[in-house]
GUROBA-526712 format. One line per 3 residues: number of its first residue (from 1); their letters; for each residue x, y, z of N, C-alpha, C, O. Coordinates in steps of 0.001 Angstrom, whole numbers, plus 500000, padded with zeros to 6 digits. Example, Ala and Ser with C-alpha at 12.3 -4.5 7.8 and 13.67 -1.06 7.14 Angstrom:
BEGIN
1 = AS = 513190/494310/507800/512300/495500/507800/513200/496700/507800/514236/496681/508465 ~ 512850/497750/507080/513670/498940/507140/512900/500030/507870/513409/501138/508039
***
This chain:
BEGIN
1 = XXX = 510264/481521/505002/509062/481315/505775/507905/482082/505156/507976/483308/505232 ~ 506850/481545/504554/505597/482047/504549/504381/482387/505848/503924/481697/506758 ~ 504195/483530/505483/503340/483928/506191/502037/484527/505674/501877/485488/504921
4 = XXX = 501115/483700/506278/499185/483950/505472/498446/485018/506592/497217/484968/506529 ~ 498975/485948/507576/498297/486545/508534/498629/488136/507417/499741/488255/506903 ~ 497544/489205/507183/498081/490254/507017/498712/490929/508239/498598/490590/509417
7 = XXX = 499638/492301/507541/499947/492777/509046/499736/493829/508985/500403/494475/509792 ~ 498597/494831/507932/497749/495706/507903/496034/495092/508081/495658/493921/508137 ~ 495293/496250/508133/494479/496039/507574/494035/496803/506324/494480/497915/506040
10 = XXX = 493009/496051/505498/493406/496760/504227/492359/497476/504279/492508/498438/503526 ~ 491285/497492/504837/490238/498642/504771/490129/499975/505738/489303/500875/505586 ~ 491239/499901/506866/491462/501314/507100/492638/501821/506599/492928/503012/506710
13 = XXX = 493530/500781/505904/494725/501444/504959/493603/502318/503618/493905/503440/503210 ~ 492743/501800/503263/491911/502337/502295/491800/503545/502493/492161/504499/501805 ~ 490964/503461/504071/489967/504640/504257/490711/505735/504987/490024/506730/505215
16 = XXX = 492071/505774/505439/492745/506494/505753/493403/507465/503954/493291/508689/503875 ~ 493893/506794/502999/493557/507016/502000/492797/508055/501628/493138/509236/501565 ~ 491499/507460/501324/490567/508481/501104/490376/509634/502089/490079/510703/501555
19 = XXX = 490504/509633/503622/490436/510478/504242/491828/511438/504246/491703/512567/504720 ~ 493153/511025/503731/493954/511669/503957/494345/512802/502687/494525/514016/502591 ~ 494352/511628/501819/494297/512273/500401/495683/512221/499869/496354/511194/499770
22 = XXX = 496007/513274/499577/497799/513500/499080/498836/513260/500593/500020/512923/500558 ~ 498187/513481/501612/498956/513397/502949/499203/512105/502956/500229/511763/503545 ~ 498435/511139/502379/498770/509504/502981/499635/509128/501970/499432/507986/501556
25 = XXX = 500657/509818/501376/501641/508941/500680/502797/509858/500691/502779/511086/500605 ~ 503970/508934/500832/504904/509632/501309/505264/510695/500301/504502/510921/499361 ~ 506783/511586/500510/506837/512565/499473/507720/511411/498153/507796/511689/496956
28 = XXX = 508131/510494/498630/509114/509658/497425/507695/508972/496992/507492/509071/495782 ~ 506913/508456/497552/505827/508049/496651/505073/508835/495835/504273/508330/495046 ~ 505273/510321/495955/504040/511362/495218/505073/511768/494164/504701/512253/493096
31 = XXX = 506329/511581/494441/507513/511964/493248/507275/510943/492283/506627/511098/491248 ~ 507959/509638/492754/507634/508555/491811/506442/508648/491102/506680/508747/489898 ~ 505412/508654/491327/504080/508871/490652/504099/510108/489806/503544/509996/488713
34 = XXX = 504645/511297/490112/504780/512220/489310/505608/511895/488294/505366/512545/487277 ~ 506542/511084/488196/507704/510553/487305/506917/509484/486239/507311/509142/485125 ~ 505679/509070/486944/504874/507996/485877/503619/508559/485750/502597/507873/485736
37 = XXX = 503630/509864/485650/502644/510656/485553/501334/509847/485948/500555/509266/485192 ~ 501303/509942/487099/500168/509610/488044/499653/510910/488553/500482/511786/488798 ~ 498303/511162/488757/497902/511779/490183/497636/511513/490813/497509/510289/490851
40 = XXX = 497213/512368/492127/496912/511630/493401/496339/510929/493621/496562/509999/494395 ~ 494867/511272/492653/493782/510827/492506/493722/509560/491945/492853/508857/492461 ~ 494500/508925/490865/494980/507888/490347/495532/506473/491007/495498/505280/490706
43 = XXX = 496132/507402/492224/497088/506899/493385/495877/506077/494086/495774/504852/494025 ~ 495128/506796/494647/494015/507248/495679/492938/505844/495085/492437/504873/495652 ~ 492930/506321/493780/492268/504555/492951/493141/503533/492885/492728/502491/493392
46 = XXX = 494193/503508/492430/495021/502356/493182/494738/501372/494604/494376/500260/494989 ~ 495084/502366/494919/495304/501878/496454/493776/501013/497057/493532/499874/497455 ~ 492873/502459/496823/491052/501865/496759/490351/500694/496013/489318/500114/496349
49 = XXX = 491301/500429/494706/490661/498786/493829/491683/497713/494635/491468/496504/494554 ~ 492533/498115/495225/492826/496628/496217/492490/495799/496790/492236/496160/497939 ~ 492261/494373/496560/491329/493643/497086/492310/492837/497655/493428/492717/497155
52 = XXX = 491682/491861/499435/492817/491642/500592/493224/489942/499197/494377/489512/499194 ~ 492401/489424/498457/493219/488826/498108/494162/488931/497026/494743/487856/496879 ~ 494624/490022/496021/495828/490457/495503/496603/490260/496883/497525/489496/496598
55 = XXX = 496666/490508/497955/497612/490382/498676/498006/488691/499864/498323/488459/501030 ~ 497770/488082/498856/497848/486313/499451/498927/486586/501005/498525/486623/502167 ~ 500231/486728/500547/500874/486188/501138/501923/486882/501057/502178/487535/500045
58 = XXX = 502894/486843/502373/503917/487908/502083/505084/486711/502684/504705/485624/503119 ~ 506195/487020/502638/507104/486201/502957/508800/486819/503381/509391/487685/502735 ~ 509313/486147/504558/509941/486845/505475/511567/486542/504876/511771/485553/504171
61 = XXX = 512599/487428/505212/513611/487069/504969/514234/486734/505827/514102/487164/506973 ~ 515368/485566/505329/516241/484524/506146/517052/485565/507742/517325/485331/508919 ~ 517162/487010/506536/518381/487651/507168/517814/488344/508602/518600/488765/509451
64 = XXX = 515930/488424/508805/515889/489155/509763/514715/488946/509904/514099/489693/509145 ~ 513809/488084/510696/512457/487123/510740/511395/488410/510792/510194/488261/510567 ~ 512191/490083/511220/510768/490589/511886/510429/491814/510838/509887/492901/511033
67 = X = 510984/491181/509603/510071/492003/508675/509377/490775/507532/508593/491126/506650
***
């Protein structure tokens, strides 16, 4: 099943981001990034050049409709 509704929004996922800083990503996400030598700050641009359409469409699995 495709689904075209987001189920964030992407501009207070942003701005929580920027307001949170290193707090808004988990500790396995700040490891991983340390492992691909990222910084936060790097992270922090990531997340901030996201535009809602890179994110078309997400799509559900057979095994359990409510993710």
């Amino acid at each position: 099943m495709e689904k075209y509704t987001p189920h964030y929004d992407l501009a207070l996922i942003k701005a929580q981001v920027i307001r949170l800083g290193h707090r808004a990503f988990t500790a396995t996400a700040r490891e991983s990034a340390r492992q691909l030598e990222l910084s936060i700050g790097q992270m922090r641009l990531a997340v901030c050049a996201l535009e809602t359409r890179m994110l078309y469409k997400s799509m559900t699995t057979y095994a359990d409709h409510r993710i």
